[in-house]
C-alpha positions in Angstrom: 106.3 93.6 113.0 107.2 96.9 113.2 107.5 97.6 109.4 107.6 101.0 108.0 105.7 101.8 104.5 109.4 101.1 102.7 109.4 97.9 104.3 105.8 96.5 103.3 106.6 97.8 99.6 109.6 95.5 99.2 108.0 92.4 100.8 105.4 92.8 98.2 107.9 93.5 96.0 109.4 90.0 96.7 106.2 88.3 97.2 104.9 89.0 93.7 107.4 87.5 91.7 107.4 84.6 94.3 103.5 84.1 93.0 104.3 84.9 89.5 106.8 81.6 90.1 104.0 79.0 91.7 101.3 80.3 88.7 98.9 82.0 90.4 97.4 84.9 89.3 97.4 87.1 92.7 99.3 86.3 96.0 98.3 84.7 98.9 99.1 84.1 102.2 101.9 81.5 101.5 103.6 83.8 99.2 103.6 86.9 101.5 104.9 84.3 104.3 107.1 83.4 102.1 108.4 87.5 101.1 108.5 88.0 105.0 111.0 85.3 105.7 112.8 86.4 102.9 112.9 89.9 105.0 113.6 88.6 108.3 116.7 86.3 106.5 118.2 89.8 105.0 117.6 91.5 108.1 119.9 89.0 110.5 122.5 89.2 107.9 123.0 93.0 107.3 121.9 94.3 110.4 
């Protein structure tokens, strides 16, 4: 994806509370999917 270290700190950043949300203790796959749409989403509105 072409991600710099800054960049994989704030999808976890976004995909932790996302798992906090669904109850489960650490996140998965669905979550970090989740994070990285959340990241693609900012990215086509502020670039």
């Amino acid at each position: 994806m072409g991600l710099l270290a800054r960049g994989h700190c704030r999808i976890l950043k976004v995909a932790l509370p996302i798992s906090d949300i669904d109850s489960k203790d650490a996140s998965s796959s669905k979550q970090l999917a989740e994070a990285v749409q959340y990241r693609r989403m900012d990215q086509n509105y502020w670039s």
